[in-house]
C-alpha positions in Angstrom: 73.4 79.8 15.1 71.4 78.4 17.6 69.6 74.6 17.8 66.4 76.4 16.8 68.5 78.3 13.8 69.7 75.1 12.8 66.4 73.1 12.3 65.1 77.2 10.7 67.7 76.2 8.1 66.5 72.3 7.9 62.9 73.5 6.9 64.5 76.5 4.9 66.7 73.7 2.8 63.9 71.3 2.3 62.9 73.8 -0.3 64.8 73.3 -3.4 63.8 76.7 -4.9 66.1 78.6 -2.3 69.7 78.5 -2.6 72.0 77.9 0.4 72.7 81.9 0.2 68.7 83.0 0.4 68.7 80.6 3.2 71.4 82.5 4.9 69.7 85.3 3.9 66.7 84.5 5.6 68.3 83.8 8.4 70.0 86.8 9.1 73.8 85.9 8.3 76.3 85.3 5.8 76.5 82.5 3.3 80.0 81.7 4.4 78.9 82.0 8.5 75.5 79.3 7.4 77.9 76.5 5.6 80.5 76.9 9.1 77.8 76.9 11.8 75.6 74.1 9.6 78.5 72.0 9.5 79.8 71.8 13.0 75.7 71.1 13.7 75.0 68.3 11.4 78.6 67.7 10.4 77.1 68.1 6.6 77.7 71.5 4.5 73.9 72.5 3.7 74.3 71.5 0.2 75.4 67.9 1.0 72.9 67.8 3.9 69.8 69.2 1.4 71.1 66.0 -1.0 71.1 63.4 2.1 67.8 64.7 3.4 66.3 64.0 -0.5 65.4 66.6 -1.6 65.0 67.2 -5.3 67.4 69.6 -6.4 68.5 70.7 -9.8 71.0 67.6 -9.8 68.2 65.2 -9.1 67.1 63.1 -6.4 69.9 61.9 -3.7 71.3 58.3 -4.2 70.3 57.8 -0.2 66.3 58.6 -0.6 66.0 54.6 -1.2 68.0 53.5 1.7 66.3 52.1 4.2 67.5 51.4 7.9 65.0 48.8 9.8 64.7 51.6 12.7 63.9 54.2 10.3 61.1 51.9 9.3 59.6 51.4 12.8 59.8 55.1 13.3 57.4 55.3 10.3 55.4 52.4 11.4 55.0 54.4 15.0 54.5 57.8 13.8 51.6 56.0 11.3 49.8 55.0 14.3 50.0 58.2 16.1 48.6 60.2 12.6 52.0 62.5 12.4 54.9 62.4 10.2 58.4 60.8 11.3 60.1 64.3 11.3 57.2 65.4 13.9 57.0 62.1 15.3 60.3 61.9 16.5 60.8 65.3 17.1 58.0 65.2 19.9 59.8 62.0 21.3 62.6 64.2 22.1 60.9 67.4 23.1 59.2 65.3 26.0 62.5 63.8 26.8 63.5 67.2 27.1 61.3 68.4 29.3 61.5 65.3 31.5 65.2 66.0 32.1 64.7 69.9 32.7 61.7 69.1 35.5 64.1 66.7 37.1 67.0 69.3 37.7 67.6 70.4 41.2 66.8 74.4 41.5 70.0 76.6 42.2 69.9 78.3 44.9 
């Protein structure tokens, strides 16, 4: 799976009507070839990463939704000001991050 696959899957998860297996599904692999590739990416199984993200599943809401981490906070706070979510927020943080390091690479010759 590639980094693009992986976050696919995230948004895919984040829907607690599809199973881990439609997600697969969707994605073009095997169920069993998802759970390996999702876990060496997040270091979760999709099931314990759809619980930790909060999303509302047929066992209820994860224990973690009211945790709160002080930087999570001010990532909320920031992406307030700007008008976007956190996910988008911070996802735009590290796109131009990104795109700073790739425009500072040397060409090969």
């Amino acid at each position: 799976m590639t980094p693009l696959d992986i976050e696919r899957a995230k948004v895919l998860l984040r829907n607690a009507d599809l199973s881990v297996a439609a997600v697969a599904d969707e994605l073009g692999i095997s169920p069993r070839s998802m759970r390996e590739h999702f876990g060496e990416a997040t270091g979760l199984a999709p099931k314990q990463w759809r619980m930790a993200d909060g999303v509302v599943t047929a066992e209820g809401v994860s224990p973690l939704v009211s945790f709160r981490l002080p930087e999570f906070e001010a990532l909320e706070a920031a992406a307030a000001e700007a008008g976007e979510t956190p996910g988008a927020f911070a996802r735009n943080i590290v796109r131009r991050a990104l795109r700073r390091k790739v425009k500072a690479r040397p060409k090969k010759r």
